[in-house]
MDAnalysis code that builds the backbone (N, CA, C; Angstrom):
import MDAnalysis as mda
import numpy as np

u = mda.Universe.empty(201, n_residues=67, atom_resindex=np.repeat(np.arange(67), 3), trajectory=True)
u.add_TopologyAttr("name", ["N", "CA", "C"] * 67)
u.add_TopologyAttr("resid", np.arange(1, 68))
u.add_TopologyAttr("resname", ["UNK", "UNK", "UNK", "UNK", "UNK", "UNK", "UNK", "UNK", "UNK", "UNK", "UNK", "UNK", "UNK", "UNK", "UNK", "UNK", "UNK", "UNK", "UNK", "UNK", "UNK", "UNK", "UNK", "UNK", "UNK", "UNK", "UNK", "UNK", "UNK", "UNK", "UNK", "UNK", "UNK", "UNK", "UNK", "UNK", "UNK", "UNK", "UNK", "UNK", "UNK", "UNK", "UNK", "UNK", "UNK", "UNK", "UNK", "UNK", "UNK", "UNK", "UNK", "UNK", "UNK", "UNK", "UNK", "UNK", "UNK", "UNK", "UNK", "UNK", "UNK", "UNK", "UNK", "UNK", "UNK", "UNK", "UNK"])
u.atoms.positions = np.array([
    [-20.101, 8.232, 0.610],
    [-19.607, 9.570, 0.378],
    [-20.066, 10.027, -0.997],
    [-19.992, 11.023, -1.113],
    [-20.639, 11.822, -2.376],
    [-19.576, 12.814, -3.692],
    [-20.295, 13.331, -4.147],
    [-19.577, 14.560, -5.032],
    [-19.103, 15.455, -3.885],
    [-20.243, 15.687, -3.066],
    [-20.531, 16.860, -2.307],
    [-19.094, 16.909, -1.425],
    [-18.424, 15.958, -1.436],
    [-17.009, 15.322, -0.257],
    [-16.025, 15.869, -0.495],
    [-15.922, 15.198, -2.416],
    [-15.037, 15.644, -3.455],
    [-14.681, 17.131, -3.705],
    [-15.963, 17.522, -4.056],
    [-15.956, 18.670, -3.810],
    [-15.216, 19.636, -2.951],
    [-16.018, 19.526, -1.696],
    [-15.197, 19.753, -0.171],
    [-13.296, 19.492, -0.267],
    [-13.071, 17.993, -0.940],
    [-11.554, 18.136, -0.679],
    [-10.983, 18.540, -1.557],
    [-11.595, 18.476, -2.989],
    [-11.068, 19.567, -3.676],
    [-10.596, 21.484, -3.246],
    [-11.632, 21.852, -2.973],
    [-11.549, 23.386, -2.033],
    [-10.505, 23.125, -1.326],
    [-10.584, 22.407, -0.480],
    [-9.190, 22.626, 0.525],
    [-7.597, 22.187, 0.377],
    [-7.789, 21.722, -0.743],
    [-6.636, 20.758, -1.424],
    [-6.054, 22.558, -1.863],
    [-6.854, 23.082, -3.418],
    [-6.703, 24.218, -3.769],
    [-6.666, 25.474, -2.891],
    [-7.235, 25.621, -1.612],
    [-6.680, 26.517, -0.988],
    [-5.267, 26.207, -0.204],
    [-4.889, 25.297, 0.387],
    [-3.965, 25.092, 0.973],
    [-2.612, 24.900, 0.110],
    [-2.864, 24.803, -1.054],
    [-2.279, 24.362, -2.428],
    [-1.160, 23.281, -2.110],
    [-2.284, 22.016, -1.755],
    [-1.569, 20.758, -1.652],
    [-1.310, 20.335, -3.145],
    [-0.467, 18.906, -2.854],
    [0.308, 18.222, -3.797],
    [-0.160, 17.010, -4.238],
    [-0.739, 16.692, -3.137],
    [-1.791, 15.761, -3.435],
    [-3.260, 15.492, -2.754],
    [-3.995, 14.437, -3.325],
    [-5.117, 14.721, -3.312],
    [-6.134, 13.298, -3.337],
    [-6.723, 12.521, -2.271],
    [-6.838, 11.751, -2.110],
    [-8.544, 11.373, -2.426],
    [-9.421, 11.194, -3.709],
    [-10.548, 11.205, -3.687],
    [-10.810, 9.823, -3.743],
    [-10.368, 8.449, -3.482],
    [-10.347, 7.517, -3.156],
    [-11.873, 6.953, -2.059],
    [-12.476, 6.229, -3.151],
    [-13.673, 5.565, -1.702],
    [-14.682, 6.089, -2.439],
    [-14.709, 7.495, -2.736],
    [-16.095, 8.254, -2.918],
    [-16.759, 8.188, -4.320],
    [-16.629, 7.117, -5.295],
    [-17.542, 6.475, -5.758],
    [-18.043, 8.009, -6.985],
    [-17.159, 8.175, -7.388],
    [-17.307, 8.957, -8.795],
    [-17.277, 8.826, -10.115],
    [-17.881, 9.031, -10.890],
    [-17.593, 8.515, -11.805],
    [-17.194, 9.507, -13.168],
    [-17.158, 10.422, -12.805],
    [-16.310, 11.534, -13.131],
    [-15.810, 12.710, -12.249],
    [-14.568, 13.702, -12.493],
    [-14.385, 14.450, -11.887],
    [-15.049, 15.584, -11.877],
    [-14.964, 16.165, -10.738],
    [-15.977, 17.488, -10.887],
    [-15.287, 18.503, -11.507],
    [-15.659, 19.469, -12.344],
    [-14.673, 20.125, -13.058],
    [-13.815, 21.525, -11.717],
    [-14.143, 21.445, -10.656],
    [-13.703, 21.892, -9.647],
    [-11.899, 22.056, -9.121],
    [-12.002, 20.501, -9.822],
    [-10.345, 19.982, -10.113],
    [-9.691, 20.748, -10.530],
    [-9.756, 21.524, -11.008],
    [-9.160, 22.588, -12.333],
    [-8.683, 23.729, -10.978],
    [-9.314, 23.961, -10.208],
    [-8.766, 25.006, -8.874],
    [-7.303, 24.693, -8.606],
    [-6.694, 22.926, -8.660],
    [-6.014, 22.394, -7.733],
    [-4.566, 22.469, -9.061],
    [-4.301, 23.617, -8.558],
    [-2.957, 23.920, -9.505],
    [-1.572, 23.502, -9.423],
    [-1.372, 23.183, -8.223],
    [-0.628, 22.589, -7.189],
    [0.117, 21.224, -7.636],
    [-1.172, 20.738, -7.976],
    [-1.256, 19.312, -7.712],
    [-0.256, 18.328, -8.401],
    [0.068, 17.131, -8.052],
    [1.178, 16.515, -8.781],
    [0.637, 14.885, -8.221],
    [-0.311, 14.423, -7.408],
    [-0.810, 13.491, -7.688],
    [-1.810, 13.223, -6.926],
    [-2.733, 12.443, -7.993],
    [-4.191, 12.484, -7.351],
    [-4.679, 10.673, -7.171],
    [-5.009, 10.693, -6.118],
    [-5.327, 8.881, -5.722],
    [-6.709, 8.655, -5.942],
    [-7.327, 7.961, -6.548],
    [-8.510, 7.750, -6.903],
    [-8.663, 6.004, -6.798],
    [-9.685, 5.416, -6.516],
    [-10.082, 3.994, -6.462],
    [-10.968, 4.157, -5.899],
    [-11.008, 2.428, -4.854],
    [-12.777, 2.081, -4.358],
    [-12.167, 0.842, -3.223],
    [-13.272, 1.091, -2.390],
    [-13.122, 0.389, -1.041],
    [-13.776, -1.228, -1.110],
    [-13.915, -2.376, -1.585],
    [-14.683, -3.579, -1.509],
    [-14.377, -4.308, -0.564],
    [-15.652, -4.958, -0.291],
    [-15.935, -6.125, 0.468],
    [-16.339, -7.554, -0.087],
    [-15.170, -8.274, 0.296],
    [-15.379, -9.630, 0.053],
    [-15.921, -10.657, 1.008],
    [-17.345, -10.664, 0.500],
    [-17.710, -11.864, 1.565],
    [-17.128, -13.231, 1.574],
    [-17.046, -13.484, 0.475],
    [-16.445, -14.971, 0.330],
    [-15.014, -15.248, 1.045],
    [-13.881, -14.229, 1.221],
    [-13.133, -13.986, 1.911],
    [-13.174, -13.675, 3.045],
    [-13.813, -12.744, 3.204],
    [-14.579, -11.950, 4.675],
    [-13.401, -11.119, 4.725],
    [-12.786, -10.456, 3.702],
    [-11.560, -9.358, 3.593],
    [-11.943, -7.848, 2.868],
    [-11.409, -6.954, 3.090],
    [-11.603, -5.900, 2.581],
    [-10.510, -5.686, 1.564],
    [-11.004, -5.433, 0.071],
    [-10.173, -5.723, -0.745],
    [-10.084, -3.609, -1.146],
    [-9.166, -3.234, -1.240],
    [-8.392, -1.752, -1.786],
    [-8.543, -1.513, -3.400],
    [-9.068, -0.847, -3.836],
    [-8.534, -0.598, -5.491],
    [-7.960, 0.716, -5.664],
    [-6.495, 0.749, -5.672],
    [-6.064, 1.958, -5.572],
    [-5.725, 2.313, -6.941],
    [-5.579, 3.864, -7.558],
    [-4.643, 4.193, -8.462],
    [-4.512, 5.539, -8.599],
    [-2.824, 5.476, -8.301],
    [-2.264, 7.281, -8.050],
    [-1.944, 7.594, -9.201],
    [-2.361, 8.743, -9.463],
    [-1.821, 9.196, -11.228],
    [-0.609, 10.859, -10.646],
    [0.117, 10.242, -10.786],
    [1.607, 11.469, -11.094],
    [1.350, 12.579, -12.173],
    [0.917, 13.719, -11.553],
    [0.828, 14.719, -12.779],
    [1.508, 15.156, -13.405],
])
């Protein structure tokens, strides 16, 4: 997944004027300044999806920030 995603759920986050906002997975490494639309907002989930071969498990890196 891309900016281009982020992007995308940003827009619809800010039009629908959700509360939260799940950019989790999509491998950013900063926010797009787009964020700034999402006035709403009160918490945003951000992390990364891994794969452990040595396990053969899919390991989660989550972290929700409470605005």
């Amino acid at each position: 997944m891309t900016r281009e995603e982020a992007v995308r759920r940003i827009h619809r986050a800010a039009e629908e004027k959700l509360t939260e906002l799940d950019l989790a997975g999509l491998e950013l490494e900063e926010l797009p300044p787009e964020i700034g639309k999402c006035t709403g907002l009160e918490t945003l989930v951000l992390g990364e999806i891994c794969y452990d071969s040595l396990s053969d498990r899919t390991i989660i890196y989550s972290v929700n920030y409470q605005l």
